[in-house]
VOTIKOL-158887 format. One record per residue: x, y, z of N, C-alpha, C in turn. Coordinates in Angstrom, 2 decimals. Layout:
[rec [X,Y,Z],[X,Y,Z],[X,Y,Z]],
...
//
This chain:
[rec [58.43,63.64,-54.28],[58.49,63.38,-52.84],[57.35,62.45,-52.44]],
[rec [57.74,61.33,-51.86],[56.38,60.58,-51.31],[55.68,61.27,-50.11]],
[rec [54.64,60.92,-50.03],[53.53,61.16,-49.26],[52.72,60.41,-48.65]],
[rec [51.54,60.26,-47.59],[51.09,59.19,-46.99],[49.85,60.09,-46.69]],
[rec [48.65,59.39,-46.78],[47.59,59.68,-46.80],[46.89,59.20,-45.22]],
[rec [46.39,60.37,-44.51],[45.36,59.52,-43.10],[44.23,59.13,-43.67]],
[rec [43.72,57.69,-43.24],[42.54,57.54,-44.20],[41.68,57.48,-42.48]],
[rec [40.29,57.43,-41.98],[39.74,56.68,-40.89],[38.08,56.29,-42.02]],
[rec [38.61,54.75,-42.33],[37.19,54.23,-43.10],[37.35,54.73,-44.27]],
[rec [36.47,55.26,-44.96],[36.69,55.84,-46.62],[36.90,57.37,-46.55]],
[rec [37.43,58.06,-45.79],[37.60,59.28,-45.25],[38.82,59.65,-45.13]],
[rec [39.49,60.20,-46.03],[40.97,60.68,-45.72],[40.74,62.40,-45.17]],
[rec [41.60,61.92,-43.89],[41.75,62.80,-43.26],[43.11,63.96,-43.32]],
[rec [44.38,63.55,-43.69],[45.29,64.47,-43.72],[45.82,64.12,-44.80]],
[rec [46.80,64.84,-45.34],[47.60,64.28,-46.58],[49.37,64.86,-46.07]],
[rec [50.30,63.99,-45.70],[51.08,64.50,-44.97],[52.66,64.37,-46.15]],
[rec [53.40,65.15,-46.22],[54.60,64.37,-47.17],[55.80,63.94,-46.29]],
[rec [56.34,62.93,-47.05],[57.80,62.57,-46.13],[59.11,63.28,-46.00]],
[rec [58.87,64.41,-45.55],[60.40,65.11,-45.80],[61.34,64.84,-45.00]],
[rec [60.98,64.01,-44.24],[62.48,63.49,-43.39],[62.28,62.11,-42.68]],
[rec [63.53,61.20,-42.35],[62.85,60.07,-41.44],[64.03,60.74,-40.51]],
[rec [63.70,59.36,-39.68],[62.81,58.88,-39.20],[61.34,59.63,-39.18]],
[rec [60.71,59.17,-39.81],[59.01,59.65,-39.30],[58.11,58.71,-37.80]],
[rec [57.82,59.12,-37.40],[57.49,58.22,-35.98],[55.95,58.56,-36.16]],
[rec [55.06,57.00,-35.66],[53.57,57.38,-35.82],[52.93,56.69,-34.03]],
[rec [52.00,57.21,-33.73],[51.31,57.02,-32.74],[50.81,58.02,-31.92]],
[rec [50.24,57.66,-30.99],[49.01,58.04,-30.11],[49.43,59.62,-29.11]],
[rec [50.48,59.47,-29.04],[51.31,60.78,-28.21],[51.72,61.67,-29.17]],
[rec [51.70,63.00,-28.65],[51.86,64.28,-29.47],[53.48,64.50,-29.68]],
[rec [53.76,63.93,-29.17],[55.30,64.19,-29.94],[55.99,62.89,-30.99]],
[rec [54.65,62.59,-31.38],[55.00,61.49,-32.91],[54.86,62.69,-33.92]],
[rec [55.36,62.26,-35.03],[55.37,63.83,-36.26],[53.91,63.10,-36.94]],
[rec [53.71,61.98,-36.74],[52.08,61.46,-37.07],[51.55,61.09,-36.06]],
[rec [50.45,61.78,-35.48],[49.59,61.54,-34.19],[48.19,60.84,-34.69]],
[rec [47.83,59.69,-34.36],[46.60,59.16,-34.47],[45.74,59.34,-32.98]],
[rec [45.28,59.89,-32.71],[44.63,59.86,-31.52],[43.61,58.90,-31.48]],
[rec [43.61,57.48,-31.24],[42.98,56.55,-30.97],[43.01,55.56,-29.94]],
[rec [42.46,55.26,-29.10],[43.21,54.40,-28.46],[43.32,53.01,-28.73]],
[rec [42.98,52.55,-29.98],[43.49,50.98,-30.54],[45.02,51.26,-31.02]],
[rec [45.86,52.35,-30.88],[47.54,52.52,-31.35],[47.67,52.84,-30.20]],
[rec [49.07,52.89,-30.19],[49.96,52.64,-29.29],[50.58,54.21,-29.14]],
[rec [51.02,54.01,-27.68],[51.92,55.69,-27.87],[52.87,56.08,-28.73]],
[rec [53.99,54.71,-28.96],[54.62,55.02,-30.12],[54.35,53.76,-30.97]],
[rec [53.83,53.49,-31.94],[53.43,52.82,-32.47],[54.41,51.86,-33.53]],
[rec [54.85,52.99,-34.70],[55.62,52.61,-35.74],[56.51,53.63,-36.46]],
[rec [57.28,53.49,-36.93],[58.41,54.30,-37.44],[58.59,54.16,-38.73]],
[rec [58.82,54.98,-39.95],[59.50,54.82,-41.01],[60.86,55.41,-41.07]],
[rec [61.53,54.78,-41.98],[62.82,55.08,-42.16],[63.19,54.99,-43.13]],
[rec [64.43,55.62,-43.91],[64.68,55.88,-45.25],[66.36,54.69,-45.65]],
[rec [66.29,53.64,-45.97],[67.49,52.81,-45.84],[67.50,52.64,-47.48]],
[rec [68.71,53.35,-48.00],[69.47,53.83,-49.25],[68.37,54.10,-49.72]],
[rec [67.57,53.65,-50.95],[66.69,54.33,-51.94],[65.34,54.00,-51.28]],
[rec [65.47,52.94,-50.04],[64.10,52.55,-50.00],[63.55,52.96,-48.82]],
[rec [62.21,52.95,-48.51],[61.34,53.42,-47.31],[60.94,51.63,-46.85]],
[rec [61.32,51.92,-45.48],[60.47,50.84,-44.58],[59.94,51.54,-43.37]],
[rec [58.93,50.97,-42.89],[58.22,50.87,-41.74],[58.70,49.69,-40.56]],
[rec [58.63,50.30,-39.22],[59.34,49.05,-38.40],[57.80,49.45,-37.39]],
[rec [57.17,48.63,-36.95],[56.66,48.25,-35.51],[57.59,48.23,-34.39]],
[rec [56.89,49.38,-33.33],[57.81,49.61,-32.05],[56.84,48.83,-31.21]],
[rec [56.73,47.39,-31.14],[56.09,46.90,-30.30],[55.19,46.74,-29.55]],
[rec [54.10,47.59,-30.73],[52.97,48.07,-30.44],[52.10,47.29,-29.66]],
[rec [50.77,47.06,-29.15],[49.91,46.59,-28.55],[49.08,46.00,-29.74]],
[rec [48.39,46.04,-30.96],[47.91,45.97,-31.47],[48.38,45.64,-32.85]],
[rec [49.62,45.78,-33.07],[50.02,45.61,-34.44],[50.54,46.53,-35.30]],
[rec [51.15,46.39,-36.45],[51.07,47.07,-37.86],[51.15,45.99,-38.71]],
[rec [50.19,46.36,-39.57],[50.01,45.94,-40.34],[50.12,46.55,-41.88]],
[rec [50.78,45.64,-42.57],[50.61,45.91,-44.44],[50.10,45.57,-45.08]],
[rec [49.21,45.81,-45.59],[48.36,45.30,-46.81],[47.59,44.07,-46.42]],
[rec [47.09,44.33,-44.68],[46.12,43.27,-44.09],[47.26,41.99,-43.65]],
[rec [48.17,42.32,-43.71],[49.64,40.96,-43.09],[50.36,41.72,-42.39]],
[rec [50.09,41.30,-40.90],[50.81,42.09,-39.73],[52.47,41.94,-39.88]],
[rec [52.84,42.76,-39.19],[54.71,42.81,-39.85],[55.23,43.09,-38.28]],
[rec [56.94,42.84,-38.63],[57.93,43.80,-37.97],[58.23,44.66,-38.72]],
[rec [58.68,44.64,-39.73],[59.68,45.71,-40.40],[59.30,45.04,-41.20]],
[rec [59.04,46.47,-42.92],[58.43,45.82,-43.96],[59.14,47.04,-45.29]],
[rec [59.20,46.67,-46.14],[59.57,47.64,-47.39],[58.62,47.96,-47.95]],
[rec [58.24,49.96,-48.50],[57.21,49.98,-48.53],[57.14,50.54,-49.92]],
[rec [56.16,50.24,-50.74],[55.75,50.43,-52.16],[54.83,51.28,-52.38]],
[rec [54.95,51.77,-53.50],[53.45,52.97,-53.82],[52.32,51.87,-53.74]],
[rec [51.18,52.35,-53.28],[50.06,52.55,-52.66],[50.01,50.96,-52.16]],
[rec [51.15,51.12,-50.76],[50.85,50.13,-49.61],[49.95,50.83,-48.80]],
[rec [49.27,49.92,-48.04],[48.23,50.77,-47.12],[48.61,49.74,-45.88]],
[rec [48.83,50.85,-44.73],[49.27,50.61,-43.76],[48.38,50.41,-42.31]],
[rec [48.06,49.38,-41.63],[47.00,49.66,-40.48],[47.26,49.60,-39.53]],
[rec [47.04,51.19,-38.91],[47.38,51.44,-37.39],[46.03,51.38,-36.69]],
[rec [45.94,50.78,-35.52],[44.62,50.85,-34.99],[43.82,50.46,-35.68]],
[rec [42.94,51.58,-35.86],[41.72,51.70,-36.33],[41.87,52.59,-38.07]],
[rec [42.78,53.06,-38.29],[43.10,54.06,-38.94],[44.25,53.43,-40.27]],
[rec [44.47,54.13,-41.34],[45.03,53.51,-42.48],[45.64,54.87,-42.76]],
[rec [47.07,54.79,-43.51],[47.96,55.53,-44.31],[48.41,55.03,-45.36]],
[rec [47.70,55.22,-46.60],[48.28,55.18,-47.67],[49.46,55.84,-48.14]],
[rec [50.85,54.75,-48.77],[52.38,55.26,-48.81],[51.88,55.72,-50.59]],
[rec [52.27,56.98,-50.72],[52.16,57.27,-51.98],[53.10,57.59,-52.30]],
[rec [54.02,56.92,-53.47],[56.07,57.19,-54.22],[55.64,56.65,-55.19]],
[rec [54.92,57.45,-56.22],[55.09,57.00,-57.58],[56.53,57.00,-58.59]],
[rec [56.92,57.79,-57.68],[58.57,57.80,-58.59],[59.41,56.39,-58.23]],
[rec [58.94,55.78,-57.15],[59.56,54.17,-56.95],[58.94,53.32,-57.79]],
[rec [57.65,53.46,-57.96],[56.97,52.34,-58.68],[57.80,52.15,-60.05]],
[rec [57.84,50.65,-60.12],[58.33,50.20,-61.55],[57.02,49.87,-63.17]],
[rec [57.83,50.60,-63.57],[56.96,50.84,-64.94],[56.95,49.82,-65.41]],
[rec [55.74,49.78,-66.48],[55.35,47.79,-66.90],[55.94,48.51,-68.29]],
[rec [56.75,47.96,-68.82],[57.01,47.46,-70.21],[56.09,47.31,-71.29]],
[rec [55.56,48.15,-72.46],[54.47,47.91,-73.02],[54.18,46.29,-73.95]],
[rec [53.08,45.55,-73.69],[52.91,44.37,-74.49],[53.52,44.09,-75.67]],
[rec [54.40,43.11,-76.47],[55.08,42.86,-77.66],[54.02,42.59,-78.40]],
[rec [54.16,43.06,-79.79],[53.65,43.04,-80.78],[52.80,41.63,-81.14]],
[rec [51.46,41.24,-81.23],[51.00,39.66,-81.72],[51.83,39.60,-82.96]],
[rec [52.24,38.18,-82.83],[52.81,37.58,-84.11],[51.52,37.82,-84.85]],
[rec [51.76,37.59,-86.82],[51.13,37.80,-87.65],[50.15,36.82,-88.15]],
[rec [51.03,35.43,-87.61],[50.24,34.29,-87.46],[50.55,33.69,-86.55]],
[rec [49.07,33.63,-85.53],[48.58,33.22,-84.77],[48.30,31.80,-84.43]],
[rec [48.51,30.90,-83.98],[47.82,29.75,-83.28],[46.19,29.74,-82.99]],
[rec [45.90,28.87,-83.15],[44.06,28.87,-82.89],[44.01,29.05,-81.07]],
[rec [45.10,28.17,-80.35],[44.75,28.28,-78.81],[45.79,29.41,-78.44]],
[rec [46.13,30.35,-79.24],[47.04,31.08,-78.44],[45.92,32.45,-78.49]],
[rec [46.68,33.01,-77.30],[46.01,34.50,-76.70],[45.72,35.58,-77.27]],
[rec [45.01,36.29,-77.69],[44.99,37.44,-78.40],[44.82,38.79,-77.44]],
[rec [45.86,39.64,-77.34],[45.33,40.89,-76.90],[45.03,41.77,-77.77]],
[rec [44.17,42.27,-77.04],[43.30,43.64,-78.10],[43.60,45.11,-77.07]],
[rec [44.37,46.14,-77.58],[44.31,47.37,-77.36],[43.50,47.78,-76.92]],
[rec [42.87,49.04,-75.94],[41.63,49.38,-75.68],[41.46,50.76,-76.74]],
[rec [40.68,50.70,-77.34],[40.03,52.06,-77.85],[40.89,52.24,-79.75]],
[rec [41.40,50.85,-79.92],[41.88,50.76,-81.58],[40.65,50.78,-82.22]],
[rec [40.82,50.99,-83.44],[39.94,50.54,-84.61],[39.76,49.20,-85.04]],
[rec [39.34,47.99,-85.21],[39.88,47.18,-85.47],[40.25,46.81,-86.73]],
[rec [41.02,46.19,-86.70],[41.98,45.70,-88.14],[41.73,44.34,-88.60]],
[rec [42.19,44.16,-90.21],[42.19,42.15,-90.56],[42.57,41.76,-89.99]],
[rec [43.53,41.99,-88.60],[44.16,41.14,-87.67],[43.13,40.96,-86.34]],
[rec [42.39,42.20,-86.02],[41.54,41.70,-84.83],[40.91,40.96,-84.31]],
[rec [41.02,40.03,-83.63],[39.94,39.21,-83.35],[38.78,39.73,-82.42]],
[rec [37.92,39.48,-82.84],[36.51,40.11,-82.01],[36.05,38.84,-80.93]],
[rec [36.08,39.65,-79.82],[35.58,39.02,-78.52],[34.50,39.44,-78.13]],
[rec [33.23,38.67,-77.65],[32.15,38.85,-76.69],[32.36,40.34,-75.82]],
[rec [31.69,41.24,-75.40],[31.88,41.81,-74.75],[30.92,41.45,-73.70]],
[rec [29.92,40.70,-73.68],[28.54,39.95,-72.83],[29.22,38.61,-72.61]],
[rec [29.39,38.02,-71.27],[29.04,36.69,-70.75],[28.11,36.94,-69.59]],
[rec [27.38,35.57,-69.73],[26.37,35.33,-68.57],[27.07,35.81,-67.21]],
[rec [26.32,36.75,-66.35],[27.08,36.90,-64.99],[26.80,34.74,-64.04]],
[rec [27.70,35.06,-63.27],[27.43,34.00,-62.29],[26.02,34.15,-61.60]],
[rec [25.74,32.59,-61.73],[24.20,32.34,-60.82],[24.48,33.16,-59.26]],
[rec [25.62,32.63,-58.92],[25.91,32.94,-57.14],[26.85,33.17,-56.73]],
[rec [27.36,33.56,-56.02],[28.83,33.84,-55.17],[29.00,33.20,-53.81]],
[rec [29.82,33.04,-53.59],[30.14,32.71,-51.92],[30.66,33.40,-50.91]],
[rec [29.87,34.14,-49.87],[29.55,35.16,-48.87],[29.75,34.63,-47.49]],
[rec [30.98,34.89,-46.66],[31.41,34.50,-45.15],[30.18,34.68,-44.70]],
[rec [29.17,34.17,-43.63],[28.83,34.55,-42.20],[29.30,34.47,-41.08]],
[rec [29.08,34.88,-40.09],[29.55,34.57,-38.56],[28.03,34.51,-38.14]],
[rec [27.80,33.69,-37.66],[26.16,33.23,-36.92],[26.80,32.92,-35.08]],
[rec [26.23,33.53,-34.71],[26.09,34.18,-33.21],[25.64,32.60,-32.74]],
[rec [26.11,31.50,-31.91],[25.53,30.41,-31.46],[26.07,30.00,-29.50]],
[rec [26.52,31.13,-29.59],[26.42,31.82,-27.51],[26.91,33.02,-27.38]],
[rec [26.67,33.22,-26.52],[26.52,35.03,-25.71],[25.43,35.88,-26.46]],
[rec [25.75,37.09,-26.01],[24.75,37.96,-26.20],[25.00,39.26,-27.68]],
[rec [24.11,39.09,-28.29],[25.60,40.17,-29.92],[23.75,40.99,-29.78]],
[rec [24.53,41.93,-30.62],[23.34,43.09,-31.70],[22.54,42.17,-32.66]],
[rec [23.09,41.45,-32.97],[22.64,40.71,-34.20],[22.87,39.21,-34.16]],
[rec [22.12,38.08,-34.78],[22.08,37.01,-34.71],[23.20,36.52,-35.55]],
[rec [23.48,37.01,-37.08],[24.45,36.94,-37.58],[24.85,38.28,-38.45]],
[rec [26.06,37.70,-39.06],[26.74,39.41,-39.37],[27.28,38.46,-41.13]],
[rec [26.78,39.25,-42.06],[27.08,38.85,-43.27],[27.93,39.73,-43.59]],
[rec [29.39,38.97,-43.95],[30.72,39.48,-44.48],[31.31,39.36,-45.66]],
[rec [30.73,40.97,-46.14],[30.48,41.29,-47.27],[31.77,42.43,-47.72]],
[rec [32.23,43.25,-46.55],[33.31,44.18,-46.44],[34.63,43.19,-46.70]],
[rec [35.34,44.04,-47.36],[36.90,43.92,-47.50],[37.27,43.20,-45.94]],
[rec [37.67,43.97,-44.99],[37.43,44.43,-43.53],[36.42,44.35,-42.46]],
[rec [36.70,43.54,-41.61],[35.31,43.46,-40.28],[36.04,43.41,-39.19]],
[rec [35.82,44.42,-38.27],[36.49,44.75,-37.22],[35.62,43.97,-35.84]],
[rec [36.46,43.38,-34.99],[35.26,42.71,-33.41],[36.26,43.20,-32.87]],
[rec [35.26,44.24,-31.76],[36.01,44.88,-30.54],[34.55,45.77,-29.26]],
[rec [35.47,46.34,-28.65],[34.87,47.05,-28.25],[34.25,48.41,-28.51]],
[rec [35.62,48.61,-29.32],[35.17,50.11,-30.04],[33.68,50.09,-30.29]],
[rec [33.04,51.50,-30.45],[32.32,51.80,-31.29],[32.42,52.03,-32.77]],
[rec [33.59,51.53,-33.38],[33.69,52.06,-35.16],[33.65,50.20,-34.91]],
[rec [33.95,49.22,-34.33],[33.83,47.52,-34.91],[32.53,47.57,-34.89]],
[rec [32.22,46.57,-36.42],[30.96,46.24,-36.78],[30.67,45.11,-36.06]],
[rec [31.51,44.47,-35.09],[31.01,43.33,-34.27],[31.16,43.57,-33.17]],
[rec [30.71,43.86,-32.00],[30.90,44.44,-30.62],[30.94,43.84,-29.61]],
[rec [31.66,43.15,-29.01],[32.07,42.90,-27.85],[31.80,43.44,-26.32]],
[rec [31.71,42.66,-25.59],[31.77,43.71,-23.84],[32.70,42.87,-23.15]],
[rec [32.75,43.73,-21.78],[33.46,43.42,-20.71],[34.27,44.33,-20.34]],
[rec [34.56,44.08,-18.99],[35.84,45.38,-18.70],[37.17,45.87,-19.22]],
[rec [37.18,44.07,-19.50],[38.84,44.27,-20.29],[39.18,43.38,-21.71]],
[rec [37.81,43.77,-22.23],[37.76,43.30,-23.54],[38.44,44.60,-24.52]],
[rec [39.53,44.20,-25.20],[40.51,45.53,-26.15],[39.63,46.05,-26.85]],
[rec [39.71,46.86,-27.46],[39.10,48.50,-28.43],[38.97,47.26,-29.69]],
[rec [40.04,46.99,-29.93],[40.31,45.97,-31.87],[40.48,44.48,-30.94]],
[rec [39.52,43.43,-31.29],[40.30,42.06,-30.65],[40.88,41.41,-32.03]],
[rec [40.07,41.53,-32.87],[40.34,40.37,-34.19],[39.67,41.48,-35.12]],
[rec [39.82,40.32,-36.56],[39.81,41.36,-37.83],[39.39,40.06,-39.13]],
[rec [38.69,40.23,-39.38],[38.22,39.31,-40.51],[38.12,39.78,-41.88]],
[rec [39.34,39.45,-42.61],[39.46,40.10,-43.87],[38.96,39.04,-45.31]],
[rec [38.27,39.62,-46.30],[37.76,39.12,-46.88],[38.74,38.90,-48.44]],
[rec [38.97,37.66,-49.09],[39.93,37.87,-50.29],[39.08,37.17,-51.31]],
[rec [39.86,37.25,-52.43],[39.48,36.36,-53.44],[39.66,34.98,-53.35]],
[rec [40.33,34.55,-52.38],[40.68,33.19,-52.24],[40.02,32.89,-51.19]],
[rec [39.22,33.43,-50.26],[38.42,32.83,-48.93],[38.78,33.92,-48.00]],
[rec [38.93,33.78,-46.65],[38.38,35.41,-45.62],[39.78,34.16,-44.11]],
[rec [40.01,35.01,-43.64],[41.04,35.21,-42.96],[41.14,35.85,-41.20]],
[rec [41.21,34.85,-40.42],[41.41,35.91,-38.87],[42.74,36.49,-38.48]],
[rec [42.52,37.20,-38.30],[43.55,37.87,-38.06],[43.28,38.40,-36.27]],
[rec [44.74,37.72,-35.40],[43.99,38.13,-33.90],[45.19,40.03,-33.49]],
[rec [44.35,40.57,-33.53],[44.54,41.88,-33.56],[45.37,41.89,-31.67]],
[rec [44.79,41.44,-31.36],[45.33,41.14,-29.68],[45.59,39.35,-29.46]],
[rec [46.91,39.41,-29.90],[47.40,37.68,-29.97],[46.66,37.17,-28.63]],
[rec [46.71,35.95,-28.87],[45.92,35.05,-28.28],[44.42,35.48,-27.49]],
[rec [43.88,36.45,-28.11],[42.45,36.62,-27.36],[41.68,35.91,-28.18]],
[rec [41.06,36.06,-29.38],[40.41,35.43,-30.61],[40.57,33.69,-30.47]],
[rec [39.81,32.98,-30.62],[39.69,31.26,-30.50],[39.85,30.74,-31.66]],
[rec [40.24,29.75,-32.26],[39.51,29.19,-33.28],[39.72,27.95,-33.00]],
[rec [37.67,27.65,-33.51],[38.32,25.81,-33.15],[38.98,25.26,-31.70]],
[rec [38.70,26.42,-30.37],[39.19,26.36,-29.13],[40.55,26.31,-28.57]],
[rec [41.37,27.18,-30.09],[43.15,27.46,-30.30],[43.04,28.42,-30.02]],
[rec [43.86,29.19,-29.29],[44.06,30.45,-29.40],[44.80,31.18,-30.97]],
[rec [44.46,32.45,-30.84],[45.35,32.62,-32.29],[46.05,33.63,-31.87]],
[rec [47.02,33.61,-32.72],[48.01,34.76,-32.59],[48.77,35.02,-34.43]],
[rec [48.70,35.97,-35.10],[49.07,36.43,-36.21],[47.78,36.01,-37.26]],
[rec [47.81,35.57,-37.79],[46.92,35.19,-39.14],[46.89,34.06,-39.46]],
[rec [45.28,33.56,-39.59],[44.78,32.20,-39.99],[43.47,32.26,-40.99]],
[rec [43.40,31.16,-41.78],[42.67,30.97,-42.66],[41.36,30.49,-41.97]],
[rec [40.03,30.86,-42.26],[38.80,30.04,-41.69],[38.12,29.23,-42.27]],
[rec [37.76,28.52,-42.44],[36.84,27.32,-43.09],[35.51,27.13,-42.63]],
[rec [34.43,27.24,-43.65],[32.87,26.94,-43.59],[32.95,25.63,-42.39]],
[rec [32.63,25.74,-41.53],[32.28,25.54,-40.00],[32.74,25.56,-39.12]],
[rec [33.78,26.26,-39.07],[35.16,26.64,-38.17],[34.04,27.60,-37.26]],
[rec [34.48,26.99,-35.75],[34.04,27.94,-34.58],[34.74,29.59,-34.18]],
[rec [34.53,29.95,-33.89],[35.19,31.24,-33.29],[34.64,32.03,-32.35]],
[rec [35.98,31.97,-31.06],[35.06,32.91,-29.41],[36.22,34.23,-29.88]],
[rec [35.13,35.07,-29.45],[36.26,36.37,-29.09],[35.12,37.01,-27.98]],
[rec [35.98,37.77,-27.49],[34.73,38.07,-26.29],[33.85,37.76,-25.73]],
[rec [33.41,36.34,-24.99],[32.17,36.05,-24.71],[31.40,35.24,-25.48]],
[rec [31.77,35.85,-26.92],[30.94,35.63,-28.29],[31.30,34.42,-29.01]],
[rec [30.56,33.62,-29.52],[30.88,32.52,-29.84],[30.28,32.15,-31.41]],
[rec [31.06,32.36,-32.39],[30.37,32.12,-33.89],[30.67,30.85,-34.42]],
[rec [29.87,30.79,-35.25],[29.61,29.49,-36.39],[29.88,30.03,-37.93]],
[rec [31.07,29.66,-38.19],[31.93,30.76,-39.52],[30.51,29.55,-40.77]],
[rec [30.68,30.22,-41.74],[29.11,29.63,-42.79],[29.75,30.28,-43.82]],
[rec [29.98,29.77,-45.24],[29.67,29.98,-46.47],[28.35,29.98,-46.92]],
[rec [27.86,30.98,-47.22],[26.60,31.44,-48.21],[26.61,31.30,-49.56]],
[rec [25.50,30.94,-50.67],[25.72,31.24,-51.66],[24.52,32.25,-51.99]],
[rec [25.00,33.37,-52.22],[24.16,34.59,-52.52],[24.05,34.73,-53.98]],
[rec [23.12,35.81,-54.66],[23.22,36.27,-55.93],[24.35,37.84,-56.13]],
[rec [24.82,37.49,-56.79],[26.48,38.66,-56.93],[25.62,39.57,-57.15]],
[rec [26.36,40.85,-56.49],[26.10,42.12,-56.17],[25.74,43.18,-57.70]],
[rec [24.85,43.72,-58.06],[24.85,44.48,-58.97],[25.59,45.48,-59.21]],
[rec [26.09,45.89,-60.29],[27.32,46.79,-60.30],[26.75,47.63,-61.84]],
//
């Protein structure tokens, strides 16, 4: 039976299973998943069971749903999609959907000098093994988003974006904080990838870039401007020394 996990931050809070759909999620007590937050919506999002598969639909929320950091309407959902309501995350857990990987084919006996060698983890090795380095030099540096504060008033001059995730709102859980009367709980969302870091406007068209409004998801570039609230940043690539592990 699948299951879905409440996460808030690295904190799972409930562990709920799917025994029936429609499952309905949001902010009012007569959702069968209640987030009590006010960055979701009263009724937020729905799952549903269509032939073998589970999807999630957005009921037109205020804020979004989002999958796997890519806001949706209606989405098909896979073992360990992680889902973002508000402020808050549900991990879809159906390991019985997930598709099994096929184990690696056998290395031919003779090998090519430029062809690939896989090595088993935890064999003995054999006349066939080839022995690999287990030491390479780490990298001199990495490249680390900033947002540097260059009008209004912030906590901080700049904010080094180092998290997966960086929330600008009003809330008290966003690491970037905003004011005003009618500045939203979540405005934007700055997600960090292997390929470069990403805005995402959590409340379409509030977030600027470059003096555009945004609405869904955009890529940022080392000197790309950005207003959200008042606040006015100077997006910066850093080159730092990589994190010890």
């Amino acid at each position: 039976m699948p299951k879905l996990l409440l996460k808030f931050q690295a904190a799972v809070i409930k562990e709920i299973p799917v025994e029936k759909t429609p499952l309905t999620i949001g902010r009012k007590p007569d959702n069968d998943i209640v987030v009590d937050n006010m960055a979701v919506s009263s009724h937020h999002a729905k799952i549903v069971l269509q032939g073998n598969v589970y999807t999630i639909e957005d009921l037109q929320s205020t804020n979004g749903t989002f999958i796997n950091e890519k806001r949706i309407v209606t989405s098909a959902l896979h073992h360990n999609d992680e889902i973002l309501v508000g402020q808050h995350t549900l991990v879809f857990l159906h390991p019985e959907a997930a598709v099994e990987t096929p184990p690696p084919a056998s290395a031919p006996k003779n090998i090519d000098s430029e062809a690939t060698v896989v090595i088993a983890p935890q064999q003995s090795p054999s006349p066939e093994t080839v022995e690999i380095p287990s030491q390479y030099p780490p990298p001199k540096t990495e490249q680390v988003g900033v947002l540097r504060v260059i009008d209004g008033k912030a906590e901080q001059g700049e904010y080094v974006l180092t998290g997966l995730l960086t929330y600008i709102g009003k809330s008290e859980s966003s690491a970037i904080k905003i004011k005003g009367l009618f500045a939203p709980d979540i405005a934007a969302l700055v997600s960090k990838r292997a390929t470069g870091y990403l805005l995402t406007a959590i409340k379409d068209g509030y977030p600027k870039l470059n003096g555009k409004s945004v609405s869904g998801q955009v890529e940022i570039r080392d000197g790309d401007l950005i207003d959200v609230g008042g606040l006015k940043f100077l997006f910066q690539l850093k080159d730092v020394p990589p994190a010890s592990k």
